[in-house]
DSSP file (Angstrom, degrees, kcal/mol; ACC not computed):
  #  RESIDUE AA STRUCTURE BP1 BP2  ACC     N-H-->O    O-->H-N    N-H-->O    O-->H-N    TCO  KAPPA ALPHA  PHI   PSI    X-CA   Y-CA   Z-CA
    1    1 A X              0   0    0      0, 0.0     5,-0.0     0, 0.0     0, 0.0   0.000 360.0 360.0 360.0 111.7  -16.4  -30.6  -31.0
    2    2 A X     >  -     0   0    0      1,-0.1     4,-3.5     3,-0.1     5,-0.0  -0.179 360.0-123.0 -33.1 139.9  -16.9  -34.0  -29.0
    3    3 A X  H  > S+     0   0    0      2,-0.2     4,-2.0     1,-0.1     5,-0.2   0.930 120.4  55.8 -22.3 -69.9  -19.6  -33.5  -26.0
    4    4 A X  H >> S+     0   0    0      2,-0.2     4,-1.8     1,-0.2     3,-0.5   0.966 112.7  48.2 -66.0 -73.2  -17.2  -34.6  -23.4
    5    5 A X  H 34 S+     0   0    0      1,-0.3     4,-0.4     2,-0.2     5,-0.2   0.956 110.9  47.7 -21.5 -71.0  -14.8  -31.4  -25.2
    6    6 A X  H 3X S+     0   0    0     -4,-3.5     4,-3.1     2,-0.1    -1,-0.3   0.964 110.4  51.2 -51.6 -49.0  -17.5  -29.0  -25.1
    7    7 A X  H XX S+     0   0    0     -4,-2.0     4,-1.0    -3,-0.5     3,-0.8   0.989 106.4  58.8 -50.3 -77.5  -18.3  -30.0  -21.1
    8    8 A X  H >< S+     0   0    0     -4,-1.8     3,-2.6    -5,-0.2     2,-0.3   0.469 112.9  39.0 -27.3-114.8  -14.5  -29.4  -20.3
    9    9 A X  H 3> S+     0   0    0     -4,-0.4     4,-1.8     1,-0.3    -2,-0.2   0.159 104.0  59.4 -16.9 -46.0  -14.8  -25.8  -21.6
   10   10 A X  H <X S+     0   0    0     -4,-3.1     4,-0.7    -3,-0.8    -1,-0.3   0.604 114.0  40.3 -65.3 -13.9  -17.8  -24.8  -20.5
   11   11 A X  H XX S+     0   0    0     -3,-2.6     4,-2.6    -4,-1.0     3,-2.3   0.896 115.4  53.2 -85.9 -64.9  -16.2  -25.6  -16.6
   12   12 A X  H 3> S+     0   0    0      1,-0.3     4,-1.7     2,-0.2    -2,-0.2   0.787 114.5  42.9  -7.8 -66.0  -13.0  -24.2  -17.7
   13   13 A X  H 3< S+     0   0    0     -4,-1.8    -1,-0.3     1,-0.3    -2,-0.2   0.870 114.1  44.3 -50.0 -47.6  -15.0  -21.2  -18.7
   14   14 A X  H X< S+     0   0    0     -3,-2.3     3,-1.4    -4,-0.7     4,-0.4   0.727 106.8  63.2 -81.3 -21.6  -17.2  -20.9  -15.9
   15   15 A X  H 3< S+     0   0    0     -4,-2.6     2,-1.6     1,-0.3     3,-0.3   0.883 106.9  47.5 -65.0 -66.6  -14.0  -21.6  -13.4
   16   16 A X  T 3X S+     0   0    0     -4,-1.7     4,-1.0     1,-0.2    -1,-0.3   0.049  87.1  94.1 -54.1  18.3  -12.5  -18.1  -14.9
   17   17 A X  H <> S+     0   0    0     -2,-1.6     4,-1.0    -3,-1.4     5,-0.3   0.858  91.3  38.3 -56.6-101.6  -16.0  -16.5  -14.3
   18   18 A X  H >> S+     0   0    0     -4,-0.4     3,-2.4    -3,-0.3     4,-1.3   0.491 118.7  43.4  -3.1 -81.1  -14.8  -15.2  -10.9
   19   19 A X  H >> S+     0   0    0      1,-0.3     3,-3.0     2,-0.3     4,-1.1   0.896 110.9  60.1 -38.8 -83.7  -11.1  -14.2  -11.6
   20   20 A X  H 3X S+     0   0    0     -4,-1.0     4,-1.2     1,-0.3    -1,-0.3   0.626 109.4  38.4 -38.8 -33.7  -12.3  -12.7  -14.8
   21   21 A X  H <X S+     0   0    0     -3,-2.4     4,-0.6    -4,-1.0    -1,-0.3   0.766 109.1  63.2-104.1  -5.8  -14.6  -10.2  -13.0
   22   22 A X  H X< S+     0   0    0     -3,-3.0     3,-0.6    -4,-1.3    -1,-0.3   0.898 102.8  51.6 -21.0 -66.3  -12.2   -9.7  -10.4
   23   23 A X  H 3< S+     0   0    0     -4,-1.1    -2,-0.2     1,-0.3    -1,-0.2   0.684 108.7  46.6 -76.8 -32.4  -10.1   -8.4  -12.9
   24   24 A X  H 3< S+     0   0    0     -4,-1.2    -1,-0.3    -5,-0.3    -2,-0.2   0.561  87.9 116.3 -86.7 -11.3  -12.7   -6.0  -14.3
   25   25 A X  S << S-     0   0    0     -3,-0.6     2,-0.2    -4,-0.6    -3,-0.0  -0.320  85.1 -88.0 -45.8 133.9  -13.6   -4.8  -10.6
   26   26 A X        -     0   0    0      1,-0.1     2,-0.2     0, 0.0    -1,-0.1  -0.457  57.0-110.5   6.8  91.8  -12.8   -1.1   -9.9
   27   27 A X        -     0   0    0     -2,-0.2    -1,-0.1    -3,-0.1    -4,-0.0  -0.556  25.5-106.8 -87.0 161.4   -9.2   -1.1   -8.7
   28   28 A X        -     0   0    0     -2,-0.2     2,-0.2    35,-0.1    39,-0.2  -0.207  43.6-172.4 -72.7 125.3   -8.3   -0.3   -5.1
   29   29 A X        -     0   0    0     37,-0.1     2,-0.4    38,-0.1    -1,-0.1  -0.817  13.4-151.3-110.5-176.7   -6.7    3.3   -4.7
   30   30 A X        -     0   0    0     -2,-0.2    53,-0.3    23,-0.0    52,-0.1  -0.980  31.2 -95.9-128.4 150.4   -5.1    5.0   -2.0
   31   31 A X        -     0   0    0     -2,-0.4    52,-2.5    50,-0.3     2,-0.2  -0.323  37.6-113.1 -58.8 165.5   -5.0    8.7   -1.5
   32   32 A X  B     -a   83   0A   0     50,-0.2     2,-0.3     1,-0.1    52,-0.2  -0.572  33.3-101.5 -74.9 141.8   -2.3   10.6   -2.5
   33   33 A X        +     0   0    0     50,-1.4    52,-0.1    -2,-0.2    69,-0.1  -0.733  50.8 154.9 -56.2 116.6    0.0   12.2    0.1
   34   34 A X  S    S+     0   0    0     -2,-0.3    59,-1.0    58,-0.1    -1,-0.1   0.725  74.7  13.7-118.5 -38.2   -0.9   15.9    0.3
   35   35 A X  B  >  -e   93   0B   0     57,-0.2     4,-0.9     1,-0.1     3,-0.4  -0.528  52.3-173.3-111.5  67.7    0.3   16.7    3.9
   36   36 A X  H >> S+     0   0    0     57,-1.4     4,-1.1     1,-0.3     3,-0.7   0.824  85.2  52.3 -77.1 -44.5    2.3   14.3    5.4
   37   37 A X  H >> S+     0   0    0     56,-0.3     3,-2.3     1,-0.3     4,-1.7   0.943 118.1  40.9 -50.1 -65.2    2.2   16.5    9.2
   38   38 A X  H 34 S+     0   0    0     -3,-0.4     4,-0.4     1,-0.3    -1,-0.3   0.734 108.9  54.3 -76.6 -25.0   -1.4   16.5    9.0
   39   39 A X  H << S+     0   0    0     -4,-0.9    -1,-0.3    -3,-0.7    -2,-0.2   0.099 104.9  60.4 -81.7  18.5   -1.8   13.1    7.8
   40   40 A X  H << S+     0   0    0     -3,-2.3     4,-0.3    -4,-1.1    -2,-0.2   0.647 102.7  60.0 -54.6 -59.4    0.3   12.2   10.9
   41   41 A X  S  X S+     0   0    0     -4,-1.7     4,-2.0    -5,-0.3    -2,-0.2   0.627 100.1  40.9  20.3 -99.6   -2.2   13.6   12.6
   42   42 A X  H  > S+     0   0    0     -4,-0.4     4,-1.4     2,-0.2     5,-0.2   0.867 110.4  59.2 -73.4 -66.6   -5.0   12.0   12.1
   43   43 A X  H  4>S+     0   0    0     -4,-0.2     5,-1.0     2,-0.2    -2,-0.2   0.643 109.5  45.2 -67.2   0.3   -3.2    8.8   12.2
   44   44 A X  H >45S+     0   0    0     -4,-0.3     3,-3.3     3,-0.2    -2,-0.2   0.862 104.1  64.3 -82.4 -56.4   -1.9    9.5   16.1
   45   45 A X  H 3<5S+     0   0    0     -4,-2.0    -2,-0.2     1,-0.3    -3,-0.1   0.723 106.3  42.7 -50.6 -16.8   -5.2   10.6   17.0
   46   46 A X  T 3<5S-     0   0    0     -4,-1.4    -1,-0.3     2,-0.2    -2,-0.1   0.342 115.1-113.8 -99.8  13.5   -6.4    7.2   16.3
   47   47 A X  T < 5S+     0   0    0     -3,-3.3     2,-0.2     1,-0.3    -3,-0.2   0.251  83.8 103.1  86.6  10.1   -3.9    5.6   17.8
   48   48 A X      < -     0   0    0     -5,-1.0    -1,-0.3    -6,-0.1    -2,-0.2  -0.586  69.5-113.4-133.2 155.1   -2.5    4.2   15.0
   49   49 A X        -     0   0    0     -2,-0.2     2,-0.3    -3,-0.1    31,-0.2  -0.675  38.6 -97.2 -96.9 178.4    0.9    5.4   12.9
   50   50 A X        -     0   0    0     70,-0.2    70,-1.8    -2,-0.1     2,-0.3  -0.566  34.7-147.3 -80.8 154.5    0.9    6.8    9.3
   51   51 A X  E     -bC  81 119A   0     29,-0.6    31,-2.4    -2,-0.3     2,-0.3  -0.882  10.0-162.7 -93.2 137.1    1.7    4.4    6.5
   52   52 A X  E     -bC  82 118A   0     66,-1.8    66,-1.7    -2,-0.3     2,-0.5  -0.901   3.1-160.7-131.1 109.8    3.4    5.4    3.5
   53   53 A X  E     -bC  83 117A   0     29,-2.3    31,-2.3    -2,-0.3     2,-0.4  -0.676   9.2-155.2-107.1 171.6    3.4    3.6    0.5
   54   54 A X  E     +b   84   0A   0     62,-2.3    61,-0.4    -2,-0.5    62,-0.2  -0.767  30.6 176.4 -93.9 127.0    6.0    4.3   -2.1
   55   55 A X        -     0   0    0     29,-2.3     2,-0.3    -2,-0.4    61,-0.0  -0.676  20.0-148.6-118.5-170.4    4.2    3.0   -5.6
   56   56 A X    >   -     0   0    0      3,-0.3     3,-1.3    -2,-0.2     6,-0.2  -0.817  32.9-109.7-133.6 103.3    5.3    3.1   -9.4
   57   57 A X  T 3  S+     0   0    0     -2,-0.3     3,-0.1    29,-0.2    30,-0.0  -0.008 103.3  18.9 -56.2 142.1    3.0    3.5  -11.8
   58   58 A X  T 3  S+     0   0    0      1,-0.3     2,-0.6     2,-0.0    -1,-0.2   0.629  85.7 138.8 108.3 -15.2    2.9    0.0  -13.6
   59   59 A X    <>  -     0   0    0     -3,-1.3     4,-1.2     1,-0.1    -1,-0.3  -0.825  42.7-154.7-106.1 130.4    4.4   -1.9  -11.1
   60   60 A X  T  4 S+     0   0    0     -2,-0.6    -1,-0.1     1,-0.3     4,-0.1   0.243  85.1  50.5 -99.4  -2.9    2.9   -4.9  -10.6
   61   61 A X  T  > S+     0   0    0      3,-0.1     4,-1.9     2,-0.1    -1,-0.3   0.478 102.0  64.1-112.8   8.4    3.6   -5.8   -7.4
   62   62 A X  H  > S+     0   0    0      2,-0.2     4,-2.0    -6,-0.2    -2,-0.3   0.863  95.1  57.2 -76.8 -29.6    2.5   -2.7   -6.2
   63   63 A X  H  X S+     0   0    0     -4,-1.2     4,-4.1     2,-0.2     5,-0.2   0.792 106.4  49.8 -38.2 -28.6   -0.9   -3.2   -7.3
   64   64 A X  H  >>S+     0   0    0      3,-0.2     4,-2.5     2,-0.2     5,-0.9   0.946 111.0  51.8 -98.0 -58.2   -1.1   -6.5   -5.1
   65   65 A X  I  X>S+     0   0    0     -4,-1.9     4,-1.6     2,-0.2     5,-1.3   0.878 120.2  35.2 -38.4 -68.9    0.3   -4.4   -2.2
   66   66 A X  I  <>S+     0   0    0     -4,-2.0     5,-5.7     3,-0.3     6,-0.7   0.866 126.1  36.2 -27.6 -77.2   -2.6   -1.8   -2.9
   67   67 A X  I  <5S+     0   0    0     -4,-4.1    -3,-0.2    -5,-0.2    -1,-0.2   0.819 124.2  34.9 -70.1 -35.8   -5.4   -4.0   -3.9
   68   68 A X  I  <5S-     0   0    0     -4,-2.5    -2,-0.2    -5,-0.2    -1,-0.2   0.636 130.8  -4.3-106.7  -3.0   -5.0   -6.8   -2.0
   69   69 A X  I  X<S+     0   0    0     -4,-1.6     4,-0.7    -5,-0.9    -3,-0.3   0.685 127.2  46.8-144.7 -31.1   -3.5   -5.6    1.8
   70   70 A X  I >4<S+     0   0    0     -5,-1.3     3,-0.8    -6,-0.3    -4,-0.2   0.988 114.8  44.2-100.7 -42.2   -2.8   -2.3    2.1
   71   71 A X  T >>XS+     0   0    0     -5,-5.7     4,-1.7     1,-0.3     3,-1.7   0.899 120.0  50.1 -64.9 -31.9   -6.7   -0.6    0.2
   72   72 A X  H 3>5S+     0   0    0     -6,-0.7     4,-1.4     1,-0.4     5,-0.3   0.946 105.8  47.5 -89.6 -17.2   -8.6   -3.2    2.3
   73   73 A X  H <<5S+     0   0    0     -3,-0.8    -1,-0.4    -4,-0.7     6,-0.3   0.007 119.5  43.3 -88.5  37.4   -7.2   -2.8    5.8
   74   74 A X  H <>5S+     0   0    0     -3,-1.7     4,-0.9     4,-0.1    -2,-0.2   0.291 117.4  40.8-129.8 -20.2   -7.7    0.6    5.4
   75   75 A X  H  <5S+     0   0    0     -4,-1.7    -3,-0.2     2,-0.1    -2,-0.2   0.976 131.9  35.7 -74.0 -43.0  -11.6    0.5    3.6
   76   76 A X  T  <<S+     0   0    0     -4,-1.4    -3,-0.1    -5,-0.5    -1,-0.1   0.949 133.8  20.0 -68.8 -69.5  -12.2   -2.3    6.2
   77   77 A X  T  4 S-     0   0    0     -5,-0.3    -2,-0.1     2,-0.0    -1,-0.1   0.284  98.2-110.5 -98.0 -12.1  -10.2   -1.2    9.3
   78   78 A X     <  +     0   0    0     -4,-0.9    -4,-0.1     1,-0.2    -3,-0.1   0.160  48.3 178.3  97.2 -31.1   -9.6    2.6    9.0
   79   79 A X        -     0   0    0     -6,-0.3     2,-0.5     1,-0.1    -1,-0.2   0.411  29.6-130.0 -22.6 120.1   -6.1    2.1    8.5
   80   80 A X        +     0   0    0    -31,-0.2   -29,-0.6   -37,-0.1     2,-0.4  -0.719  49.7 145.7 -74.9 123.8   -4.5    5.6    8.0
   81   81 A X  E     - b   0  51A   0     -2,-0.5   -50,-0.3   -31,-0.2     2,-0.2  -0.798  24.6-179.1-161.5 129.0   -2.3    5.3    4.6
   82   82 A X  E     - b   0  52A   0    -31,-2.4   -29,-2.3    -2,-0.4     2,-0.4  -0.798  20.8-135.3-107.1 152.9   -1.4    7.3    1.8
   83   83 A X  E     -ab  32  53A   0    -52,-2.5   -50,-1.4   -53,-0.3     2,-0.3  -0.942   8.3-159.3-117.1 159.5    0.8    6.5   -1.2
   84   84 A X  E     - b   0  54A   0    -31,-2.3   -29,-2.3    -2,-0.4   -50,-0.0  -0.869  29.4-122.6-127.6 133.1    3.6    8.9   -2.6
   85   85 A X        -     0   0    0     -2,-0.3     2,-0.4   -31,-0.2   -29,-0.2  -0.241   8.0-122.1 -64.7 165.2    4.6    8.1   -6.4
   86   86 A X  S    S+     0   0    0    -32,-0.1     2,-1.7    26,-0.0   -29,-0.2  -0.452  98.3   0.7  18.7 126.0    7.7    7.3   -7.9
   87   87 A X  S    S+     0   0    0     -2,-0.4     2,-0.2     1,-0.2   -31,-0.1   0.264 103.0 134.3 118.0  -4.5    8.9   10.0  -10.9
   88   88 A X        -     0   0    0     -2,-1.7    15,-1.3     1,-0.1    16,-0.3  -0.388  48.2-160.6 -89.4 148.5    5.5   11.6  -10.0
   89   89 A X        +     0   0    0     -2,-0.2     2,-0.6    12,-0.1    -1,-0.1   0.175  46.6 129.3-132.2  50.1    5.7   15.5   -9.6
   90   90 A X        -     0   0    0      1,-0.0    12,-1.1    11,-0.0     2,-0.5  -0.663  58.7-113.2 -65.3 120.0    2.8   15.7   -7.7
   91   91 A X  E     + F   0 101B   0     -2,-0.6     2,-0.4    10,-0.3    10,-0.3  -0.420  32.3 177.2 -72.0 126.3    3.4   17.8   -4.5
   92   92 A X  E     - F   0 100B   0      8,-2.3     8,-0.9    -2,-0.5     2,-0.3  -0.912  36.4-120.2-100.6 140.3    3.5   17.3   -1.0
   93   93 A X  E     -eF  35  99B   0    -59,-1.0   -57,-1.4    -2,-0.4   -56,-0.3  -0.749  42.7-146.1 -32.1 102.8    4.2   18.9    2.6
   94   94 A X    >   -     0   0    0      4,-2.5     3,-1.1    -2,-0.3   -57,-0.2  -0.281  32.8 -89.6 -84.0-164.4    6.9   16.6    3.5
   95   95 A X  T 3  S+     0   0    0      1,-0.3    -1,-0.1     2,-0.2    -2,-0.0   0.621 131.1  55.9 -78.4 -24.6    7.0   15.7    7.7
   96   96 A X  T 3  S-     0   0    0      2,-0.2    -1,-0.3     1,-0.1     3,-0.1   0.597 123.7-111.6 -94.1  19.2    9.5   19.1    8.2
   97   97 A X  S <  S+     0   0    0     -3,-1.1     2,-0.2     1,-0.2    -2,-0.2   0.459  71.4 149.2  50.4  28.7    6.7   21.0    6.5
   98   98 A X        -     0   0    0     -5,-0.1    -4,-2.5     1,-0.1     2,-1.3  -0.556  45.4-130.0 -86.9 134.6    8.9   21.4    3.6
   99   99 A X  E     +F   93   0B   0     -2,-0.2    -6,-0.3    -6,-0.2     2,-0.1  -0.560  48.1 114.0-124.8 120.3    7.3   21.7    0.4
  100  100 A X  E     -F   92   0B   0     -2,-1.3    -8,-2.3    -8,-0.9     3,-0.0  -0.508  58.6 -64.1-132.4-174.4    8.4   19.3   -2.9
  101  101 A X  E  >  -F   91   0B   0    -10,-0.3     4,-0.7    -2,-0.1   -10,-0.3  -0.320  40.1-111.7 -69.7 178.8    7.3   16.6   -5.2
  102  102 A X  H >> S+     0   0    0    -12,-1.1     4,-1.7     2,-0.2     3,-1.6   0.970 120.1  52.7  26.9 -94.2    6.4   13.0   -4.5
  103  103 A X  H 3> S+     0   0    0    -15,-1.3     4,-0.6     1,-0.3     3,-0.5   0.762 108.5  48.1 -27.5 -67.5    9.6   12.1   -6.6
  104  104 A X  H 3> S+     0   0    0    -16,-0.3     4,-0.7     1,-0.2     3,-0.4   0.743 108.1  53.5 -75.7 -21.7   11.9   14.3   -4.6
  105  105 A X  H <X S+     0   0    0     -3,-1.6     4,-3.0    -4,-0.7    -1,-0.2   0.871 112.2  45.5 -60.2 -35.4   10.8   13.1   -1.1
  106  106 A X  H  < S+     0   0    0     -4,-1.7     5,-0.4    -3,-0.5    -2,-0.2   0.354 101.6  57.0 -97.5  17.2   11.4    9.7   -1.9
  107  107 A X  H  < S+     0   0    0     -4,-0.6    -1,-0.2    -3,-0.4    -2,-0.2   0.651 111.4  50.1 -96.0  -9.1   14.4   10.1   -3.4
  108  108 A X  H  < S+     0   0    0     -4,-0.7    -2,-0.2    -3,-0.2    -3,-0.1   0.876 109.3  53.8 -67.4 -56.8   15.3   11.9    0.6
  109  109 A X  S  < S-     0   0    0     -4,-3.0    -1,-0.2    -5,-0.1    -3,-0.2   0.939 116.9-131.1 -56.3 -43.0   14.0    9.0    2.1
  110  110 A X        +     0   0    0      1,-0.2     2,-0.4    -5,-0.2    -3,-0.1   0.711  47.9 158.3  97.9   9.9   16.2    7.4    0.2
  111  111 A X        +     0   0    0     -5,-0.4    -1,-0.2     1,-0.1    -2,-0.1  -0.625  11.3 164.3 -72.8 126.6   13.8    4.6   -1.3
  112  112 A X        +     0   0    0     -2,-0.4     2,-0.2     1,-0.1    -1,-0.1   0.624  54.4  67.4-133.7 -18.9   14.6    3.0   -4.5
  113  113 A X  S    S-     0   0    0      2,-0.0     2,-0.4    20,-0.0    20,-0.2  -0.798  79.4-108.2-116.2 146.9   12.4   -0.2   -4.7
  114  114 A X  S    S+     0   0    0      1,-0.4    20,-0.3    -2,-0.2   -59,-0.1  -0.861  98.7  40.7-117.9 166.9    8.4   -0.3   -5.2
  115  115 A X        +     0   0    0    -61,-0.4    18,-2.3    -2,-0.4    -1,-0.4   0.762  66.8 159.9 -43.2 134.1    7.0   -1.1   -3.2
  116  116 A X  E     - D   0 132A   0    -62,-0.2   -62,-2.3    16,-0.2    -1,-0.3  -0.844  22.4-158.6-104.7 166.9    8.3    0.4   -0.2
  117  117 A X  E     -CD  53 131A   0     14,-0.9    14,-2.4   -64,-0.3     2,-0.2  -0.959  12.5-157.6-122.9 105.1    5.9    0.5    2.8
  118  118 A X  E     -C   52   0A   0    -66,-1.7   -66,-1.8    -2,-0.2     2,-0.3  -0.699   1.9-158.6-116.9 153.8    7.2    3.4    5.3
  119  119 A X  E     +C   51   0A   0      9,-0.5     8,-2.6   -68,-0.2     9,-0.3  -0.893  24.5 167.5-148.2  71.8    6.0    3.0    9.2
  120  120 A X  E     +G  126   0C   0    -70,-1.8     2,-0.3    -2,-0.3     6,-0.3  -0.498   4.0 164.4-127.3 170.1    6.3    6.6   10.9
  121  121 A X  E  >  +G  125   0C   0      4,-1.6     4,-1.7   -72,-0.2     3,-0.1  -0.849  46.8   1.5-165.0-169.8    4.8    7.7   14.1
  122  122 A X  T  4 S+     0   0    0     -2,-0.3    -1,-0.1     1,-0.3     3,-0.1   0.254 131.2  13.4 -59.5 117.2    5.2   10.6   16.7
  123  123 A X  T  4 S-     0   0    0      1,-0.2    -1,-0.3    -3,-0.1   -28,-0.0   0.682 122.9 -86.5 105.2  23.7    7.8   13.4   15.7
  124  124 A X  T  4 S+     0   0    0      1,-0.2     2,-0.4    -3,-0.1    -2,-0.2   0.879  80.7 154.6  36.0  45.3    7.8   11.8   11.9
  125  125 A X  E  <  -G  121   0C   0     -4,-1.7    -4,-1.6    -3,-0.1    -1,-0.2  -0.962  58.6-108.3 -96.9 134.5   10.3    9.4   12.8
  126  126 A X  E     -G  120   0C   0     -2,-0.4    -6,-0.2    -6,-0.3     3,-0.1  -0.232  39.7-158.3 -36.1 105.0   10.4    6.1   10.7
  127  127 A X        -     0   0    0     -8,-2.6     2,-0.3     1,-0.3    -7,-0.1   0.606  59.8 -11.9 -86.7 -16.1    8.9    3.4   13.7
  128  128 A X  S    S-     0   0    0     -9,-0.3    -9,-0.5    26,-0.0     2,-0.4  -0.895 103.6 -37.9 176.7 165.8   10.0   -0.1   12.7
  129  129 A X        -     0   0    0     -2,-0.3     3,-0.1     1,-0.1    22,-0.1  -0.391  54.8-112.8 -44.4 105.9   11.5   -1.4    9.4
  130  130 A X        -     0   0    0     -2,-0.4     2,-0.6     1,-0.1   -12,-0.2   0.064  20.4-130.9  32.1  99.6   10.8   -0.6    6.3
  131  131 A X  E     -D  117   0A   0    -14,-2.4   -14,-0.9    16,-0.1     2,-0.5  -0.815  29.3-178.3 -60.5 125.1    9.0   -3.0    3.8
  132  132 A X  E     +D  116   0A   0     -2,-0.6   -16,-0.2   -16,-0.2     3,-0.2  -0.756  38.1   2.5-126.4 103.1   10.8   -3.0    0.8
  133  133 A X  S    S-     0   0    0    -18,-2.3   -18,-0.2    -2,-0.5    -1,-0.1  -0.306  82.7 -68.4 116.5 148.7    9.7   -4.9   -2.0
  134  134 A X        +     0   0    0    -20,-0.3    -1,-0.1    -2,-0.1     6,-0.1   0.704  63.0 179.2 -62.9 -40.5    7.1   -7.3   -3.5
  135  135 A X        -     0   0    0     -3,-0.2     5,-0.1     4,-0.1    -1,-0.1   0.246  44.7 -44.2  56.7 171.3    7.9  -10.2   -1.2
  136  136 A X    >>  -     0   0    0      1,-0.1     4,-1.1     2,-0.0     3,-0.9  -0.576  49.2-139.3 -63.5 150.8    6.1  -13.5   -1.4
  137  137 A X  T 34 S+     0   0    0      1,-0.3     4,-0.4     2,-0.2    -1,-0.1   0.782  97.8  63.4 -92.0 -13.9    2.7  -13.0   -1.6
  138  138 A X  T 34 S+     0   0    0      1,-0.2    -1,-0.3     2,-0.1     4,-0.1   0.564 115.5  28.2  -2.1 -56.3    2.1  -15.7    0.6
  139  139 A X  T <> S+     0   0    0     -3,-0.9     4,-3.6     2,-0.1    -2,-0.2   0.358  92.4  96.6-100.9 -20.3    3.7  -14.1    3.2
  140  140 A X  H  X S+     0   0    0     -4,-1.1     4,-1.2     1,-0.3    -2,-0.1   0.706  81.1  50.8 -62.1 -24.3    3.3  -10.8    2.6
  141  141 A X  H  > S+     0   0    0     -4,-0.4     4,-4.4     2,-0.2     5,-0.3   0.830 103.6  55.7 -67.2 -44.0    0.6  -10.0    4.6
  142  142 A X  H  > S+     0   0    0      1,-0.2     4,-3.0     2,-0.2    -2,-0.2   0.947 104.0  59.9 -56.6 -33.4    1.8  -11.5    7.7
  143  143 A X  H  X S+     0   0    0     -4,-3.6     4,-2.6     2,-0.2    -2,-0.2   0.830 110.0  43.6 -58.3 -38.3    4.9   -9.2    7.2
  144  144 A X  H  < S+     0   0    0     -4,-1.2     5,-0.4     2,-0.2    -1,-0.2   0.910 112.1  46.8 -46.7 -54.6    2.4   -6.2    7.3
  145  145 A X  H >X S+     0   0    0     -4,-4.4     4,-2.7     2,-0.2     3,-1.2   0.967 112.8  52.6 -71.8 -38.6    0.4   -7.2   10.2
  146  146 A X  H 3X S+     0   0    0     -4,-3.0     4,-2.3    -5,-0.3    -2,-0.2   0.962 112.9  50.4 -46.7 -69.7    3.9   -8.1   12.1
  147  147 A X  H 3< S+     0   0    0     -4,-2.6     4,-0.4     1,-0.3    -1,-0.3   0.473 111.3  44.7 -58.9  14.1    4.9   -4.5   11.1
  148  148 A X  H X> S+     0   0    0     -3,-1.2     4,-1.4    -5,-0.2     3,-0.7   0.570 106.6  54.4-104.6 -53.3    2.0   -3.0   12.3
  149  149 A X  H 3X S+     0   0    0     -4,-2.7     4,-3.9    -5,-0.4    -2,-0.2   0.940 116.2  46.5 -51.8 -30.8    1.8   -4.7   15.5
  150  150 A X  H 3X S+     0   0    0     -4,-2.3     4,-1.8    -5,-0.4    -1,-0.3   0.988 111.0  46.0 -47.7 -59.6    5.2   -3.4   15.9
  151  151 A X  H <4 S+     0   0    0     -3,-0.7     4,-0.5    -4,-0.4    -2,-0.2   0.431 114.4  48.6 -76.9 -20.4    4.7   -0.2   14.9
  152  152 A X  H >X S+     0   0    0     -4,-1.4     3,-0.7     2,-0.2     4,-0.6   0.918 111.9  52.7 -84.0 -67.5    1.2    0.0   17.2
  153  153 A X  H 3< S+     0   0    0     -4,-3.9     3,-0.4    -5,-0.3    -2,-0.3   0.683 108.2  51.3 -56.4 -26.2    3.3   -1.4   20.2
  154  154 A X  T >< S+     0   0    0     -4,-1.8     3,-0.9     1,-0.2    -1,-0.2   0.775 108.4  50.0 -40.4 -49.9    5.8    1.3   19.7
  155  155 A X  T <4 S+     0   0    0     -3,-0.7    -1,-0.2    -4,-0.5    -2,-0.2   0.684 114.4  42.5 -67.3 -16.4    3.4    4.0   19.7
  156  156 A X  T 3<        0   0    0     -4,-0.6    -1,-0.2    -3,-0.4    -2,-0.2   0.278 360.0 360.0-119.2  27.3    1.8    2.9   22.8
  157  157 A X    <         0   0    0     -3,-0.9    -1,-0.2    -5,-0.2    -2,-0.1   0.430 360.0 360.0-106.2 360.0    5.2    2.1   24.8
């Protein structure tokens, strides 16, 4: 292997240091929904509404929702959010204190795509739109922070 070959590779190599250990990092969870009324709560008492997201296992742009906006505003910032499964038949308290799986609440909601991102505030009513879907990632964050700010200013009107 030419000098000038080897040199290429070794930056190559060393550029995909980062990424690579990125990749090997601990991923980002969120809790599971266990109460939604009580993890209502919590998120009023701080002024803030609950987030709910709808995941899949597998689904790959729920991970980037997870890991990259929703698990750091909330390790960072406090943000109150839980995620609810797909297919999962883990159970919850839904918001009428009724109590079923993960799977069967969001088939109620009526959610069909992962991610959804659900926005709910005082009385469990649904506060501003809905996310639904991977979106650009580009953009996808600003669409969060818009729907929050919404969703804040709703709570405090």
């Amino acid at each position: 292997m030419s000098m000038h070959l080897k040199r290429r590779t070794l930056l190559a190599s060393a550029a995909l240091l980062p990424v690579l250990q990125i990749a090997h990092a601990a991923p980002i969870t969120l809790p599971l929904a266990v109460s939604l009324p009580d993890e209502l709560k919590v998120a009023l008492a701080s002024g803030s509404p609950l987030l709910v997201m709808v995941s899949l296992e597998g689904c790959p742009f729920c991970r980037v929702a997870r890991e990259s906006y929703l698990g750091p505003m909330r390790e960072r910032h406090g943000l109150p959010v839980v995620q609810v499964d797909m297919r999962s038949k883990q159970m919850l308290r839904n918001l009428q204190g009724v109590v079923q799986t993960h799977d069967e609440w969001i088939r109620a909601m009526g959610v069909k795509v992962a991610p959804t991102v659900l926005f709910f505030g005082r009385g469990g009513t649904e506060i501003v739109e809905r996310m639904t879907g991977g979106y650009i990632p580009d953009f996808y964050g600003a669409y969060l922070d818009e729907r929050l700010r919404q969703a804040r200013s709703s709570l405090a009107g």
